[in-house]
C-alpha positions in Angstrom: 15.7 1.5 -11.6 12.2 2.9 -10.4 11.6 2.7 -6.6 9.0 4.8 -5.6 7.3 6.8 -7.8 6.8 6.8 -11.7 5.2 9.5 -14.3 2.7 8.0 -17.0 5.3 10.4 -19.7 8.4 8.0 -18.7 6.3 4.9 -18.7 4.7 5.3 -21.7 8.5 5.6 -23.1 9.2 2.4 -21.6 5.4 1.1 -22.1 6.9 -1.8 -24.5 9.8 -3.2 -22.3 9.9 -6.5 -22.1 11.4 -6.5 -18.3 8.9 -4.1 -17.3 5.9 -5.8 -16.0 3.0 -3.6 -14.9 0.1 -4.5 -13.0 -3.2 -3.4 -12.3 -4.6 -3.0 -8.5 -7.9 -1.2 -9.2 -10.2 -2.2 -6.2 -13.5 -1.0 -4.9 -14.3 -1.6 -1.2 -18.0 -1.6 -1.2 -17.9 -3.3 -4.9 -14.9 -5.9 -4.5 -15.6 -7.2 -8.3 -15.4 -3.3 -9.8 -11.6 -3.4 -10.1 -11.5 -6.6 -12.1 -14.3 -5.4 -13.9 -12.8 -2.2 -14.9 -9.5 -3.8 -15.9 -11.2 -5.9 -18.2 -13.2 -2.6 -19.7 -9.5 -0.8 -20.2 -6.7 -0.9 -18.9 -2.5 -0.3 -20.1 -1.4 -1.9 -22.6 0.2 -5.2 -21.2 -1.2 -5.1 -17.6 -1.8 -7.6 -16.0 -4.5 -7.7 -12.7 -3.5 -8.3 -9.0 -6.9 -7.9 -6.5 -6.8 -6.8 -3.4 -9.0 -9.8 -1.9 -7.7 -12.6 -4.3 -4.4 -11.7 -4.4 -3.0 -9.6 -2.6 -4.0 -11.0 1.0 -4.1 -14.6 1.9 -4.4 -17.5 4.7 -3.0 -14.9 8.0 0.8 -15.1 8.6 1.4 -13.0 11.0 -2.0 -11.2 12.5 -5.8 -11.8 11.4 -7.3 -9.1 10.0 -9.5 -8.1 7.3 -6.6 -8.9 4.6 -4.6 -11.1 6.0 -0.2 -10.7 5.1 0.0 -13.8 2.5 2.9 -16.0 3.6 6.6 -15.6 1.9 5.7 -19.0 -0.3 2.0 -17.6 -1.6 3.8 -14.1 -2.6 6.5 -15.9 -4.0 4.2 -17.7 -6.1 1.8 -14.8 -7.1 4.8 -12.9 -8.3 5.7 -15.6 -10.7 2.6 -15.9 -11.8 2.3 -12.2 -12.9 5.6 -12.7 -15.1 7.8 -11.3 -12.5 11.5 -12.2 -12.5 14.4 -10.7 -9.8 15.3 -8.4 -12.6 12.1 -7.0 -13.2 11.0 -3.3 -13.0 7.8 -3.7 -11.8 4.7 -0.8 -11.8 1.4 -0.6 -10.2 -1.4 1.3 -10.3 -5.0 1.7 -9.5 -7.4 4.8 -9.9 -7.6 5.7 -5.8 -4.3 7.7 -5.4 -2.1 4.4 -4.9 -4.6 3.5 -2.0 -4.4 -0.6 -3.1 -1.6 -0.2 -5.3 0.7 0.9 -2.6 -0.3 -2.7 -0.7 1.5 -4.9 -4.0 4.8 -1.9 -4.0 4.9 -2.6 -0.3 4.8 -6.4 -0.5 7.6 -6.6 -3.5 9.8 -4.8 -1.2 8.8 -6.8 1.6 9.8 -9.7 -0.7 13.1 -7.7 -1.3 12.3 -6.8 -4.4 13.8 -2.9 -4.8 12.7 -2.3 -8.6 9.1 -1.4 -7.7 7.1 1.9 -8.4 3.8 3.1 -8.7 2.0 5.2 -11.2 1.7 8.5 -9.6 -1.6 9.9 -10.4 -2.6 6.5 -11.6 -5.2 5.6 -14.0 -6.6 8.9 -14.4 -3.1 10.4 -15.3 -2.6 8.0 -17.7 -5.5 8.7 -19.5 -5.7 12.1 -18.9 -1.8 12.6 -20.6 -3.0 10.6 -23.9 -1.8 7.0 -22.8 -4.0 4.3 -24.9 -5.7 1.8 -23.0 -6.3 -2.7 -24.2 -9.4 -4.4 -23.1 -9.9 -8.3 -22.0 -7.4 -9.8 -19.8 -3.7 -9.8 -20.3 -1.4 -13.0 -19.2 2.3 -12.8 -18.5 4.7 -16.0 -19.4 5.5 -17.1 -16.0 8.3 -15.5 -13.8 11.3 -16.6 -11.8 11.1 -14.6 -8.5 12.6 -15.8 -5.7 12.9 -13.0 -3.2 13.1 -13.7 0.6 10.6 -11.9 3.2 11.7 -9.0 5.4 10.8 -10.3 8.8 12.4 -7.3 10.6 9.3 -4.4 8.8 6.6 -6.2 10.2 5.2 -6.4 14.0 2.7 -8.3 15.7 -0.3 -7.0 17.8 1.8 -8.4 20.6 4.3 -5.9 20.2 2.1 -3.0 19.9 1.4 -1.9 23.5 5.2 -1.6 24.4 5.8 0.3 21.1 7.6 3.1 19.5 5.8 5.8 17.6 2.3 4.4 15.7 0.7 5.9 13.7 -2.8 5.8 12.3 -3.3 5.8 8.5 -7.2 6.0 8.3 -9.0 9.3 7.4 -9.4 11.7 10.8 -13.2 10.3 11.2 -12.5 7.1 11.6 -9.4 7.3 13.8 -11.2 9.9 16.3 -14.2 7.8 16.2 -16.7 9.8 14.9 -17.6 7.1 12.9 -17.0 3.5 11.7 -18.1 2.1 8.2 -16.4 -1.3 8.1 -15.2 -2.6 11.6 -17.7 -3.4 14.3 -15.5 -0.9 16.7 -14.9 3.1 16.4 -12.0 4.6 17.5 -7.8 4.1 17.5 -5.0 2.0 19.0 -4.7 4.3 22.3 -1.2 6.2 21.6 -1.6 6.5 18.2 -1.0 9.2 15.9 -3.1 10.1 12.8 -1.7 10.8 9.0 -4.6 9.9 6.5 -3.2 8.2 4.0 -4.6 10.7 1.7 -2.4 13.7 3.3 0.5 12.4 1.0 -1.2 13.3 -2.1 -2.1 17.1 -3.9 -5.2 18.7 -4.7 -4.7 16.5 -8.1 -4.1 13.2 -6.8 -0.7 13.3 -7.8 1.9 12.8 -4.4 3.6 16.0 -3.1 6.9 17.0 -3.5 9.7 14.6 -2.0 11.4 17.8 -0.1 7.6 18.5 1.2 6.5 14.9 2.2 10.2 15.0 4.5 9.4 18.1 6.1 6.2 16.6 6.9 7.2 12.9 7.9 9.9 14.6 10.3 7.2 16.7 12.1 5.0 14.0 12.6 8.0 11.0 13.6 9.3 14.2 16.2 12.9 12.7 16.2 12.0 8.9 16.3 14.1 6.8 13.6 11.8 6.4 10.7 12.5 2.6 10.6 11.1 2.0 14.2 8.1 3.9 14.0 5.0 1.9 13.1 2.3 2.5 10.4 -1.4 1.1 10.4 -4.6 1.4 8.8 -7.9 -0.6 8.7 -6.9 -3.9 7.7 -3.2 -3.1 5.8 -3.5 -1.8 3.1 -3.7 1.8 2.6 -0.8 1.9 5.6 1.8 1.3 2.9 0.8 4.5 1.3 2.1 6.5 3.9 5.3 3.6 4.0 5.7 4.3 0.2 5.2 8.0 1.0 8.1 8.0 3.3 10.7 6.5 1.4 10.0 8.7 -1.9 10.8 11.5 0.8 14.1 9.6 1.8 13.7 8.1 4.6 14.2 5.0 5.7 11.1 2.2 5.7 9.2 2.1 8.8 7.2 -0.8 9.8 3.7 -2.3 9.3 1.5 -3.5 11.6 -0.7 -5.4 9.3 -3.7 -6.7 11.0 -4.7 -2.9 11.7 -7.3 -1.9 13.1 -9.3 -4.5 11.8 -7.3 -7.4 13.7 -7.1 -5.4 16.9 -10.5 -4.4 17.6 -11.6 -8.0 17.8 -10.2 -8.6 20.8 -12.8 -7.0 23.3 -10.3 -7.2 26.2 -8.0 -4.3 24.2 -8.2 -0.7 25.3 -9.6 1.3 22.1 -9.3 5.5 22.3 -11.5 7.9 21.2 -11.0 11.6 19.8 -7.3 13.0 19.0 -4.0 11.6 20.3 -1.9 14.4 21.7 1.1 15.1 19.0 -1.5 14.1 16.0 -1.0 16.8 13.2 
Protein backbone atom coordinates (compact mmCIF):
# COMPACT_ATOMS: atom_id res chain seq x y z
CA UNK A 1 0.00 0.00 0.00
CA UNK A 2 1.06 3.56 -1.21
CA UNK A 3 0.37 6.45 1.36
CA UNK A 4 2.22 9.27 0.65
CA UNK A 5 4.40 9.45 -2.05
CA UNK A 6 4.83 7.39 -5.39
CA UNK A 7 7.77 7.30 -8.21
CA UNK A 8 6.53 7.43 -11.95
CA UNK A 9 9.30 4.04 -12.26
CA UNK A 10 6.93 1.94 -9.64
CA UNK A 11 3.83 3.17 -11.20
CA UNK A 12 4.45 2.68 -14.51
CA UNK A 13 5.08 -1.17 -13.21
CA UNK A 14 1.79 -1.10 -11.79
CA UNK A 15 0.35 1.33 -14.66
CA UNK A 16 -2.11 -1.67 -15.74
CA UNK A 17 -3.68 -2.65 -12.31
CA UNK A 18 -6.94 -3.02 -12.27
CA UNK A 19 -7.32 -1.76 -8.44
CA UNK A 20 -5.22 1.07 -9.07
CA UNK A 21 -7.20 4.01 -10.06
CA UNK A 22 -5.27 7.23 -10.88
CA UNK A 23 -6.52 10.53 -11.31
CA UNK A 24 -5.65 13.61 -12.81
CA UNK A 25 -5.75 17.11 -10.67
CA UNK A 26 -4.10 19.46 -13.23
CA UNK A 27 -5.53 23.01 -12.39
CA UNK A 28 -4.62 26.45 -13.43
CA UNK A 29 -5.69 29.31 -11.04
CA UNK A 30 -5.89 32.19 -13.43
CA UNK A 31 -7.12 29.68 -16.32
CA UNK A 32 -9.65 27.23 -14.24
CA UNK A 33 -10.54 25.31 -17.77
CA UNK A 34 -6.46 24.66 -18.49
CA UNK A 35 -6.32 21.51 -16.31
CA UNK A 36 -9.30 19.80 -18.03
CA UNK A 37 -7.98 20.98 -21.17
CA UNK A 38 -4.60 19.60 -20.72
CA UNK A 39 -5.94 16.21 -19.60
CA UNK A 40 -7.86 15.88 -22.57
CA UNK A 41 -4.46 16.84 -24.75
CA UNK A 42 -2.45 13.85 -22.71
CA UNK A 43 -2.52 12.48 -19.91
CA UNK A 44 -1.59 8.62 -18.17
CA UNK A 45 -2.88 6.03 -19.50
CA UNK A 46 -6.17 5.26 -17.68
CA UNK A 47 -6.60 8.57 -15.74
CA UNK A 48 -9.27 9.83 -15.01
CA UNK A 49 -9.90 13.87 -14.18
CA UNK A 50 -10.95 15.36 -10.77
CA UNK A 51 -10.96 19.62 -10.90
CA UNK A 52 -10.28 21.56 -8.31
CA UNK A 53 -13.52 23.84 -8.77
CA UNK A 54 -16.00 21.11 -10.00
CA UNK A 55 -14.94 18.52 -7.89
CA UNK A 56 -12.92 18.76 -5.53
CA UNK A 57 -14.84 21.70 -3.49
CA UNK A 58 -18.53 21.93 -3.03
CA UNK A 59 -21.69 23.52 -1.28
CA UNK A 60 -19.51 24.85 2.32
CA UNK A 61 -19.59 22.16 5.17
CA UNK A 62 -17.76 23.53 7.57
CA UNK A 63 -16.35 27.21 6.69
CA UNK A 64 -16.92 29.46 3.35
CA UNK A 65 -14.22 30.07 1.49
CA UNK A 66 -12.95 30.23 -1.86
CA UNK A 67 -13.30 26.14 -2.16
CA UNK A 68 -15.59 25.22 0.04
CA UNK A 69 -14.84 21.35 2.14
CA UNK A 70 -17.58 19.17 0.06
CA UNK A 71 -19.77 17.45 2.59
CA UNK A 72 -18.99 13.53 3.63
CA UNK A 73 -22.14 12.46 1.18
CA UNK A 74 -20.80 14.65 -2.16
CA UNK A 75 -17.09 13.01 -1.52
CA UNK A 76 -18.61 9.91 -1.04
CA UNK A 77 -20.20 10.12 -4.17
CA UNK A 78 -17.31 11.75 -6.31
CA UNK A 79 -15.17 8.85 -5.28
CA UNK A 80 -17.48 6.37 -6.71
CA UNK A 81 -17.81 8.04 -9.55
CA UNK A 82 -14.03 7.98 -10.34
CA UNK A 83 -14.10 4.03 -9.98
CA UNK A 84 -12.98 4.09 -6.52
CA UNK A 85 -13.68 1.09 -4.19
CA UNK A 86 -12.33 0.72 -0.22
CA UNK A 87 -9.72 -1.43 -1.61
CA UNK A 88 -8.42 0.77 -4.06
CA UNK A 89 -4.79 2.19 -4.29
CA UNK A 90 -5.47 5.38 -5.44
CA UNK A 91 -2.74 8.13 -7.29
CA UNK A 92 -2.88 11.65 -8.08
CA UNK A 93 -1.16 14.00 -9.85
CA UNK A 94 -1.04 17.38 -11.42
CA UNK A 95 2.02 19.33 -13.02
CA UNK A 96 2.38 22.13 -9.95
CA UNK A 97 4.51 20.03 -7.46
CA UNK A 98 1.23 18.26 -5.87
CA UNK A 99 -0.14 21.88 -5.21
CA UNK A 100 -4.07 20.58 -6.18
CA UNK A 101 -3.25 17.06 -6.14
CA UNK A 102 -2.34 17.18 -2.53
CA UNK A 103 -6.17 18.67 -1.91
CA UNK A 104 -7.90 14.99 -3.50
CA UNK A 105 -4.76 12.76 -1.21
CA UNK A 106 -5.95 14.91 1.66
CA UNK A 107 -9.62 14.43 1.19
CA UNK A 108 -9.40 10.39 0.68
CA UNK A 109 -7.77 10.38 3.94
CA UNK A 110 -10.07 12.56 5.32
CA UNK A 111 -12.69 10.08 4.03
CA UNK A 112 -10.48 7.38 5.79
CA UNK A 113 -9.25 6.16 2.92
CA UNK A 114 -5.20 5.20 3.75
CA UNK A 115 -4.20 3.74 0.18
CA UNK A 116 -3.62 7.19 -1.32
CA UNK A 117 -0.41 8.65 -2.92
CA UNK A 118 0.72 11.15 -5.14
CA UNK A 119 2.98 11.24 -8.04
CA UNK A 120 6.09 12.87 -6.82
CA UNK A 121 7.41 15.05 -9.45
CA UNK A 122 4.06 14.71 -11.28
CA UNK A 123 3.39 15.16 -14.76
CA UNK A 124 6.65 16.37 -15.81
CA UNK A 125 8.41 13.23 -14.18
CA UNK A 126 6.29 11.08 -15.91
CA UNK A 127 7.06 12.29 -19.08
CA UNK A 128 10.37 13.17 -18.48
CA UNK A 129 11.25 9.22 -17.32
CA UNK A 130 9.61 7.84 -20.68
CA UNK A 131 5.99 7.19 -19.40
CA UNK A 132 3.47 7.26 -22.53
CA UNK A 133 0.62 9.44 -22.29
CA UNK A 134 -3.73 8.68 -23.89
CA UNK A 135 -5.65 11.59 -25.07
CA UNK A 136 -9.65 12.23 -24.75
CA UNK A 137 -11.36 11.50 -21.61
CA UNK A 138 -11.11 8.30 -19.64
CA UNK A 139 -14.22 6.88 -17.56
CA UNK A 140 -13.95 4.44 -14.62
CA UNK A 141 -16.93 1.64 -14.02
CA UNK A 142 -18.43 3.08 -11.00
CA UNK A 143 -16.89 2.48 -7.42
CA UNK A 144 -18.13 1.21 -4.08
CA UNK A 145 -16.56 3.70 -1.51
CA UNK A 146 -18.01 4.11 1.50
CA UNK A 147 -15.51 5.75 3.79
CA UNK A 148 -16.66 7.94 6.85
CA UNK A 149 -15.30 11.65 7.41
CA UNK A 150 -12.60 12.47 9.95
CA UNK A 151 -14.35 15.14 11.95
CA UNK A 152 -11.55 15.36 14.55
CA UNK A 153 -8.57 16.94 11.34
CA UNK A 154 -10.67 19.76 10.62
CA UNK A 155 -11.41 23.12 12.70
CA UNK A 156 -13.58 25.95 12.35
CA UNK A 157 -12.72 29.69 12.09
CA UNK A 158 -14.34 29.65 15.51
CA UNK A 159 -11.65 27.78 16.87
CA UNK A 160 -8.87 29.66 15.50
CA UNK A 161 -8.23 32.56 17.92
CA UNK A 162 -7.91 30.16 21.08
CA UNK A 163 -5.56 27.84 18.95
CA UNK A 164 -2.49 25.83 19.03
CA UNK A 165 0.29 26.31 16.56
CA UNK A 166 -1.03 27.66 12.88
CA UNK A 167 0.60 27.83 10.33
CA UNK A 168 0.51 29.65 7.04
CA UNK A 169 0.93 27.72 3.86
CA UNK A 170 1.02 30.64 1.25
CA UNK A 171 4.33 31.84 -0.38
CA UNK A 172 6.24 34.52 2.19
CA UNK A 173 4.64 37.57 0.00
CA UNK A 174 1.46 36.85 0.49
CA UNK A 175 1.49 35.85 4.16
CA UNK A 176 3.70 39.14 5.14
CA UNK A 177 1.51 41.14 3.06
CA UNK A 178 3.49 42.48 0.60
CA UNK A 179 1.06 41.67 -1.73
CA UNK A 180 -2.38 39.97 -2.49
CA UNK A 181 -3.37 38.55 -6.01
CA UNK A 182 -6.62 36.84 -5.20
CA UNK A 183 -8.33 37.89 -1.87
CA UNK A 184 -9.57 41.47 -1.35
CA UNK A 185 -7.24 41.50 2.07
CA UNK A 186 -3.20 41.28 2.52
CA UNK A 187 -1.74 39.92 5.23
CA UNK A 188 -2.00 36.61 7.81
CA UNK A 189 -4.14 35.14 10.63
CA UNK A 190 -2.26 37.20 13.56
CA UNK A 191 -0.08 34.31 15.33
CA UNK A 192 0.56 32.45 12.46
CA UNK A 193 3.61 30.89 11.27
CA UNK A 194 4.74 30.73 7.53
CA UNK A 195 5.93 27.30 5.56
CA UNK A 196 5.23 27.95 1.76
CA UNK A 197 3.85 25.09 0.53
CA UNK A 198 6.57 25.01 -2.00
CA UNK A 199 9.47 24.63 0.89
CA UNK A 200 8.57 20.86 0.86
CA UNK A 201 9.82 20.29 -2.58
CA UNK A 202 13.71 20.31 -4.23
CA UNK A 203 15.26 22.42 -6.73
CA UNK A 204 13.47 19.64 -9.26
CA UNK A 205 10.08 19.66 -8.06
CA UNK A 206 10.44 16.41 -6.65
CA UNK A 207 9.67 16.44 -2.41
CA UNK A 208 12.83 16.27 -0.12
CA UNK A 209 14.00 13.57 1.67
CA UNK A 210 11.60 12.05 4.50
CA UNK A 211 14.57 12.32 7.21
CA UNK A 212 14.92 16.17 5.86
CA UNK A 213 11.23 17.17 5.70
CA UNK A 214 11.17 15.79 9.78
CA UNK A 215 14.07 17.79 10.75
CA UNK A 216 12.33 20.61 9.28
CA UNK A 217 8.57 20.00 10.46
CA UNK A 218 10.16 19.59 14.14
CA UNK A 219 11.80 23.02 13.97
CA UNK A 220 9.00 24.70 12.76
CA UNK A 221 6.07 22.73 15.27
CA UNK A 222 8.96 23.61 18.26
CA UNK A 223 7.70 20.74 20.48
CA UNK A 224 3.85 21.02 19.69
CA UNK A 225 2.23 17.49 18.85
CA UNK A 226 2.01 17.37 15.09
CA UNK A 227 -1.70 16.45 15.24
CA UNK A 228 -2.84 19.64 17.12
CA UNK A 229 -1.03 22.11 15.19
CA UNK A 230 -3.07 23.72 12.41
CA UNK A 231 -2.23 24.21 8.63
CA UNK A 232 -3.88 26.87 6.24
CA UNK A 233 -3.47 28.40 2.92
CA UNK A 234 -5.59 30.71 0.71
CA UNK A 235 -8.69 28.88 0.29
CA UNK A 236 -7.58 24.96 1.25
CA UNK A 237 -5.97 23.59 -0.92
CA UNK A 238 -2.31 23.87 -1.17
CA UNK A 239 -2.41 23.49 2.89
CA UNK A 240 -2.55 19.76 2.43
CA UNK A 241 0.78 19.89 0.73
CA UNK A 242 2.45 20.73 3.70
CA UNK A 243 -0.25 18.00 5.60
CA UNK A 244 0.92 15.33 2.98
CA UNK A 245 4.43 16.74 3.53
CA UNK A 246 4.31 15.90 7.15
CA UNK A 247 3.17 12.52 7.24
CA UNK A 248 5.73 11.21 4.39
CA UNK A 249 8.18 12.62 7.15
CA UNK A 250 6.43 10.46 9.84
CA UNK A 251 4.54 12.34 11.74
CA UNK A 252 1.39 12.29 12.66
CA UNK A 253 -1.55 14.40 10.48
CA UNK A 254 -2.14 17.80 11.72
CA UNK A 255 -5.21 19.60 11.03
CA UNK A 256 -6.82 21.88 8.35
CA UNK A 257 -8.43 24.87 8.68
CA UNK A 258 -10.13 24.90 5.42
CA UNK A 259 -11.76 28.12 4.73
CA UNK A 260 -8.12 29.78 4.84
CA UNK A 261 -7.39 32.79 4.38
CA UNK A 262 -9.92 33.23 1.95
CA UNK A 263 -12.98 32.50 4.53
CA UNK A 264 -11.36 34.55 7.22
CA UNK A 265 -10.59 37.81 5.64
CA UNK A 266 -14.20 38.34 4.90
CA UNK A 267 -15.17 39.07 8.11
CA UNK A 268 -13.96 42.81 8.52
CA UNK A 269 -14.37 42.67 12.27
CA UNK A 270 -11.13 40.00 12.35
CA UNK A 271 -7.71 41.27 13.33
CA UNK A 272 -5.42 40.51 10.12
CA UNK A 273 -1.28 40.87 10.72
CA UNK A 274 1.17 42.15 8.62
CA UNK A 275 5.03 41.30 8.06
CA UNK A 276 6.61 38.18 9.90
CA UNK A 277 5.28 36.27 12.90
CA UNK A 278 7.96 35.82 15.43
CA UNK A 279 9.18 31.85 15.28
CA UNK A 280 8.42 31.89 11.28
CA UNK A 281 11.45 30.05 9.59
Amino acid sequence: MFRTLISSKTLADNIDNPDWIIVDCRYDLADPAAGRQAYLSGHIPGAVFADIHDDLSGPPETDRGRHPLPAAEQLQSLFRRLGINNDSQVIVYDSNGGAFAGRLWWLLRYMNHPAVALLDGGWPAWIATGGTSARGRQHNSPGHFTGTARRDWLVTVSDIPAGPVLIDSRDAARYRGDEEPIDKVAGHIPGALNRPWKTNLDDQGYFKPAAQLHGEFEQLLQGQEPASAVFYCGSGVTACHNLLAAVHAGLSMPRLYAGSWSDWCSDPSRPVARGNSPGTL
